[in-house]
C-alpha positions as CSV (number, residue, x, y, z in Angstrom):
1,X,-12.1,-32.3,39.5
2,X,-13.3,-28.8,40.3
3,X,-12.4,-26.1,37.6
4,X,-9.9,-24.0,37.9
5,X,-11.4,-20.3,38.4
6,X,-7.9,-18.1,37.6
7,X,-7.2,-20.4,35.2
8,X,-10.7,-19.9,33.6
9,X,-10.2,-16.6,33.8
10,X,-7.1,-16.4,32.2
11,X,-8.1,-18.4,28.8
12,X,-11.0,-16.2,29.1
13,X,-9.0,-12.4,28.8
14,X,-6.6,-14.2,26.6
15,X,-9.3,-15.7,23.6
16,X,-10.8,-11.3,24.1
17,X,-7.5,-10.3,23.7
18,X,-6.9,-12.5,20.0
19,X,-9.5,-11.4,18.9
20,X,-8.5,-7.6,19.4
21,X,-5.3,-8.2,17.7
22,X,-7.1,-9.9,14.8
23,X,-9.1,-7.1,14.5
24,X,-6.3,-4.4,15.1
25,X,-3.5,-6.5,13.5
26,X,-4.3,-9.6,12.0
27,X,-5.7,-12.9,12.8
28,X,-3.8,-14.6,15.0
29,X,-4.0,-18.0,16.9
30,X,-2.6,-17.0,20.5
31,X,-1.3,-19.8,22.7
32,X,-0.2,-19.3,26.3
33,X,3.5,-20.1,27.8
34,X,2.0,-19.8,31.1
35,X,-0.8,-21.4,33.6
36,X,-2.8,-18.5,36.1
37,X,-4.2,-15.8,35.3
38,X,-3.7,-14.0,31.7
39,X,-3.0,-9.9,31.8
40,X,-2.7,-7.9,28.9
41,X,-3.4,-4.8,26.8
42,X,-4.0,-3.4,23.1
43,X,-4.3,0.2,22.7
44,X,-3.9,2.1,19.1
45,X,-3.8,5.1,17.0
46,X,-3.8,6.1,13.5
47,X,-1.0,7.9,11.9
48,X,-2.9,8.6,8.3
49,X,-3.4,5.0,6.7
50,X,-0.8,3.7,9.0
51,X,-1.9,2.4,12.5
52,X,0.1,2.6,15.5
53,X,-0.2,-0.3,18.0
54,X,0.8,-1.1,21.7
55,X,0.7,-4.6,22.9
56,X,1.9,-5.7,26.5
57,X,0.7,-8.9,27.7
58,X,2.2,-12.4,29.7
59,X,4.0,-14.8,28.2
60,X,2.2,-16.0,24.8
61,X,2.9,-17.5,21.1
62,X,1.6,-15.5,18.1
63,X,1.2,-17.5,15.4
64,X,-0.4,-16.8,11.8
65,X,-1.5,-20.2,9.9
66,X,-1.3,-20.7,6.5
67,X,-5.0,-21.5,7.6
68,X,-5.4,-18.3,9.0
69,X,-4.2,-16.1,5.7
70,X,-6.7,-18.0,3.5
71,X,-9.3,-17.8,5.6
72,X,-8.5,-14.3,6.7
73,X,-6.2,-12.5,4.5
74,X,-4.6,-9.1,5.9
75,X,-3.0,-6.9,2.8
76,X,-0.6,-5.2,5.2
77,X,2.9,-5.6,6.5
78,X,4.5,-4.8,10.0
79,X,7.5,-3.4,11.9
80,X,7.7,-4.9,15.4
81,X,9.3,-3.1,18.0
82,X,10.3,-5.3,20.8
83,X,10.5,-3.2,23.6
84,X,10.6,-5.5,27.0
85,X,11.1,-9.0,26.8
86,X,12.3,-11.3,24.5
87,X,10.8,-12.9,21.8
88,X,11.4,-15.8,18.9
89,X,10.0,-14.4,15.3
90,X,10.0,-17.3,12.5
91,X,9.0,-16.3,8.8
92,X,10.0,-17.2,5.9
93,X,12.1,-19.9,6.6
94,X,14.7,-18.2,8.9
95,X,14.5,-17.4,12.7
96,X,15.5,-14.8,15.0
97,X,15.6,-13.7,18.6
98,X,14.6,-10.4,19.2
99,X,15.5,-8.3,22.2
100,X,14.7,-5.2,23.9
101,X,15.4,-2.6,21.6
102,X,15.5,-4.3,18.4
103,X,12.9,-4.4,15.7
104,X,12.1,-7.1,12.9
105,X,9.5,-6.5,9.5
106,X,6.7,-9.0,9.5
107,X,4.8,-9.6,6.3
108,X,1.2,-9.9,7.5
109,X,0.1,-11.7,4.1
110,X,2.0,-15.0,5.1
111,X,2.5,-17.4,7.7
112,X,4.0,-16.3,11.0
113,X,5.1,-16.9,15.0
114,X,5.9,-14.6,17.2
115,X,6.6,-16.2,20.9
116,X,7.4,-14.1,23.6
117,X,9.0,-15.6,26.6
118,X,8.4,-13.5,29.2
119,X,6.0,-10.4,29.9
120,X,6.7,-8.0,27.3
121,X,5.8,-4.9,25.7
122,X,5.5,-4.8,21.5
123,X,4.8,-1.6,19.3
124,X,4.0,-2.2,15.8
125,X,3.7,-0.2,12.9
126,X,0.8,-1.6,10.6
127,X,1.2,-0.6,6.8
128,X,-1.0,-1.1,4.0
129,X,0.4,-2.8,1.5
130,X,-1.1,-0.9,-1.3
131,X,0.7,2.5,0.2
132,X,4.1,1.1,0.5
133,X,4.7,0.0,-2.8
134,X,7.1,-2.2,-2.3
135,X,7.2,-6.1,-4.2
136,X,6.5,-9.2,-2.1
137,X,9.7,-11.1,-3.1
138,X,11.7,-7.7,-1.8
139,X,9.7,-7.8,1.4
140,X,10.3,-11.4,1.7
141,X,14.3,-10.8,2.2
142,X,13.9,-8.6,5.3
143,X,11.8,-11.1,7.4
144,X,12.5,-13.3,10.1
145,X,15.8,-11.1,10.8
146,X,16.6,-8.8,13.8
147,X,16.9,-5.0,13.0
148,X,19.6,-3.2,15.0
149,X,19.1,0.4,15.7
150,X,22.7,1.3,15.5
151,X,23.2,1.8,11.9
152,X,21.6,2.1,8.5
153,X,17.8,3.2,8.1
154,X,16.8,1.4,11.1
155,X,19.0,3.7,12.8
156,X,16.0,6.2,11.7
157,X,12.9,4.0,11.9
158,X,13.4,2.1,14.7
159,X,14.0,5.1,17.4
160,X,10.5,7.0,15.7
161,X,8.8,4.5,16.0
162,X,9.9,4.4,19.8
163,X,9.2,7.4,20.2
164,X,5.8,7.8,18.3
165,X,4.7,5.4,20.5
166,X,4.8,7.9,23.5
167,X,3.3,10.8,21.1
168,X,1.1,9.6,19.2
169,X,-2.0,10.4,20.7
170,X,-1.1,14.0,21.1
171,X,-0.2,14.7,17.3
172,X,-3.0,16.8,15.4
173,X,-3.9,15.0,12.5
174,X,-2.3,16.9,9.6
175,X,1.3,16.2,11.4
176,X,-0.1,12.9,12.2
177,X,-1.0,11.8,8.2
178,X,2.9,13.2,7.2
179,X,4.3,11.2,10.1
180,X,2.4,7.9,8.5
181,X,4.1,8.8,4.9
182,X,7.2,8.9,5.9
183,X,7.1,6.1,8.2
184,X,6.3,4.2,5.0
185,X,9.0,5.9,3.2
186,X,11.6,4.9,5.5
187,X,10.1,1.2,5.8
188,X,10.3,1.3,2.0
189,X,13.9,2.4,1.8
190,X,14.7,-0.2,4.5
191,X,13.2,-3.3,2.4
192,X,15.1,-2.0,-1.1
193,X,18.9,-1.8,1.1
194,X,18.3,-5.4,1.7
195,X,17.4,-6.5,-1.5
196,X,19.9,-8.1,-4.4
197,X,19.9,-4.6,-6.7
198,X,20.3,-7.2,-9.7
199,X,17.7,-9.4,-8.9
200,X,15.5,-6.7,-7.7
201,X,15.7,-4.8,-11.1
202,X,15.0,-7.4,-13.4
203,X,11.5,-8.9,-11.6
204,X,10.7,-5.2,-11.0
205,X,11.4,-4.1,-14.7
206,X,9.6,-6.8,-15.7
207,X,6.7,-6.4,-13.1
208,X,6.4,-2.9,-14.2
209,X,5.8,-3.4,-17.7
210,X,3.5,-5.3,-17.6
211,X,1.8,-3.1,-15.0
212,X,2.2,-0.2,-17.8
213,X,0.6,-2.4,-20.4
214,X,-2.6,-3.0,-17.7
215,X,-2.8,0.6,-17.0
216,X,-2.4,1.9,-20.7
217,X,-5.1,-1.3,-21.5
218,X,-7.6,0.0,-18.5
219,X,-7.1,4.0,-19.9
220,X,-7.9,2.6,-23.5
221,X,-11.6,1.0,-22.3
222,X,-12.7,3.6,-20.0
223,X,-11.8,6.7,-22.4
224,X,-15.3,7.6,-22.1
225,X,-16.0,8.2,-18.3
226,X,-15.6,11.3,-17.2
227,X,-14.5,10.5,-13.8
228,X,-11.3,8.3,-15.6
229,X,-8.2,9.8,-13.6
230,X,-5.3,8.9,-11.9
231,X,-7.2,8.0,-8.8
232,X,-9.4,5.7,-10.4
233,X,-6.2,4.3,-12.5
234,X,-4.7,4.0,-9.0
235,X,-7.5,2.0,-7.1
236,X,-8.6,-0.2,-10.0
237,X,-5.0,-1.6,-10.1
238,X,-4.7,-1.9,-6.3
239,X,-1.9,0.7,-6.3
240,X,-1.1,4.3,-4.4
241,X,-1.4,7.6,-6.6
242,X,2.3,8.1,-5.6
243,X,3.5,4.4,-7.6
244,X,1.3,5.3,-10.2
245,X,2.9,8.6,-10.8
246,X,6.5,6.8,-10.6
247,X,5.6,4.1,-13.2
248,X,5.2,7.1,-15.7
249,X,8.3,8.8,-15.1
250,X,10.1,7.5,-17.9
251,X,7.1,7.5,-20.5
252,X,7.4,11.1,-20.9
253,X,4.0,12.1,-20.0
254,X,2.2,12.5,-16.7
255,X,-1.2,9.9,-16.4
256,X,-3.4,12.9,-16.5
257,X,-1.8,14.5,-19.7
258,X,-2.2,11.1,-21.2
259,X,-5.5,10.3,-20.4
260,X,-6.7,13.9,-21.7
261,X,-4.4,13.0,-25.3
262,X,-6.2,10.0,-25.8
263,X,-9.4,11.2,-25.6
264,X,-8.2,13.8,-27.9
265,X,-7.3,11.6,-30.4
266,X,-10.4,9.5,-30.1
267,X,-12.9,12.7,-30.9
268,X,-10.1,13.6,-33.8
269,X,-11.1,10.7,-35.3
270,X,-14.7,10.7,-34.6
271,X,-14.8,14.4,-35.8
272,X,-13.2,13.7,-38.9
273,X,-15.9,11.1,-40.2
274,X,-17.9,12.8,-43.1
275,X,-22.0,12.6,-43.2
276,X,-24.7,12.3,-41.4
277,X,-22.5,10.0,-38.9
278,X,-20.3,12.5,-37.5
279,X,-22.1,14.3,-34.4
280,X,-22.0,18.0,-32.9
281,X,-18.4,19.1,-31.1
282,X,-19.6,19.0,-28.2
283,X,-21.7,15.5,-28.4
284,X,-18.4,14.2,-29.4
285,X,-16.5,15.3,-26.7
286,X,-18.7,14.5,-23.8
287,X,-18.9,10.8,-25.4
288,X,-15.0,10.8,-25.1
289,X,-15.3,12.3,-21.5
290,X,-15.0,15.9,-21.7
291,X,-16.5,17.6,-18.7
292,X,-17.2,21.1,-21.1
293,X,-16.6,22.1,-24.6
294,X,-14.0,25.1,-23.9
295,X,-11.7,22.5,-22.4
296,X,-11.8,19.8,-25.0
297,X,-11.4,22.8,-27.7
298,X,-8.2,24.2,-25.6
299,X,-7.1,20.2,-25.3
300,X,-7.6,20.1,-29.3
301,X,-5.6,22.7,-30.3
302,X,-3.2,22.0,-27.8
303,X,-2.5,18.4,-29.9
304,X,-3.1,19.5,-33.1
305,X,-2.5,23.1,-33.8
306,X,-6.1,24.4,-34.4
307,X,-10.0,23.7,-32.9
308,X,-11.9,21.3,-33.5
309,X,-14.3,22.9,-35.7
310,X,-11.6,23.8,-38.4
311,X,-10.3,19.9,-38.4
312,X,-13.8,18.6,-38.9
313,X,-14.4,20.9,-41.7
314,X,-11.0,20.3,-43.4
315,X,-9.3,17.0,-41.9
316,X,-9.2,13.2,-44.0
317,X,-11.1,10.2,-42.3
318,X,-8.6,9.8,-40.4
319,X,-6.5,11.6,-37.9
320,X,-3.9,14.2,-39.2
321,X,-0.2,14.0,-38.0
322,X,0.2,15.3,-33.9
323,X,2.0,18.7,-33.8
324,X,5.4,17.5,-31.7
């Protein structure tokens, strides 16, 4: 039997093709509805940290292994556009159909198919996870469902992203890196209508406290590196500036205000050791982090109502009571 050479051909473009999404998307196994030759496309753009993507191609089954998310995990999650065609999205448990017109999140860190029946066009929205802040369990509610554009948020996200899909290419970047944040607001918004408010606020509440705990913990051993900030805070606990920020709205301080008191408290009681053991001002706060001497001296007096110098001379082993 003499090989088929459009066939060939066909398994040839498509194999290129999976490996563009894999690198683009995320890595998928693609299986082929149809014998002949195999057309399709992948062009995208970046809108900030969000990527924009176009796929048309023939007939063809997505899928995303549990294989394929060990071996090859992807820390984002997706809004499919289904633009021509039909398609059959499973996650999660539940199935849907989706047709022109109709959208459907997909959580990239987990086990997926998408099989599109017919030649079709797909736009997807690729988000890091990281920037849209939103808890796996909540994203988990919104998968394998259909997203009608005639009400609700999708009534907002779904026709942007039809349209940035046309004018993308042609945004300068500054408009561009906006249009990617509020994308990922709107997704955001989207996945917390859907969720059980109940159920949602008591994993959150308890999620967040303990991320408060790891945060205050990691502020505690790196006091004494200068470079110690919010986005250092941020990227050590795999988390965007902006959730970072929110977790502290109720403690009543900002991150960089309490970084700077602790450190402020640390030289107070370095500062107020007697003898030979206590060092020079300024040795103490550069140890504590202190980038110059007139700052930690404005910080000082800020917390405790005079400078430094005066509480070394005058101030008990230990520190004195905070000035509210």
């Amino acid at each position: 039997m003499h090989p088929d050479p459009a066939r060939d051909a066909g398994t040839g473009r498509l194999a290129a093709w999976q490996r563009e999404v894999g690198l683009r998307l995320a890595a998928v196994k693609a299986g082929r509805r149809q014998d002949g030759p195999f057309e399709a496309s992948l062009t995208g753009v970046p809108l900030g940290y969000v990527r924009l993507l176009s796929l048309e191609a023939d007939p063809v089954r997505l899928s995303r292994t549990p294989r394929l998310v060990e071996s090859a995990p992807a820390r984002a999650v997706a809004v499919v556009l289904q633009e021509n065609g039909h398609a059959a999205l499973t996650q999660d448990g539940r199935s849907t159909v989706l047709e022109p017109g109709q959208a459907a999140v997909v959580d990239l860190r987990r086990p997926f198919s998408l099989d599109e029946r017919e030649r079709f066009r797909l736009r997807v929205l690729r988000v890091p996870d990281h920037a849209l802040d939103v808890p796996a369990h909540s994203v988990r509610r919104v998968t394998g469902r259909a997203l009608s554009p005639r009400d609700g948020v999708p009534a907002l996200l779904v026709p942007l992203l039809a349209r940035l899909a046309v004018t993308a290419g042609r945004i300068p970047p500054s408009v561009a890196d906006a249009l990617g944040g509020n994308t990922t607001d709107l997704l955001a918004t989207l996945v917390h209508d859907a969720s059980d408010p109940d159920d949602d606020d008591d994993h959150a509440g308890a999620a967040r406290d303990r991320l408060v705990r790891s945060v205050l913990r990691h502020i505690d051993r790196h006091l004494g590196d200068p470079d110690l900030g919010p986005e250092s805070i941020a990227a050590a606990h795999r988390i965007s500036v902006r959730y970072l920020h929110r977790l502290f709205e109720d403690e009543a301080v900002t991150v960089s205000r309490l970084v700077q008191r602790r450190r402020v408290e640390e030289c107070a009681k370095e500062l107020a050791r007697r003898g030979s053991v206590s060092a020079t001002v300024s040795a103490v706060s550069s140890r504590w982090g202190f980038h110059s001497p007139a700052h930690f001296s404005r910080a000082f007096k800020a917390l405790y109502g005079h400078p430094p110098g005066r509480w070394r001379g005058a101030a008990p082993a230990t520190t004195g009571t905070v000035r509210p």
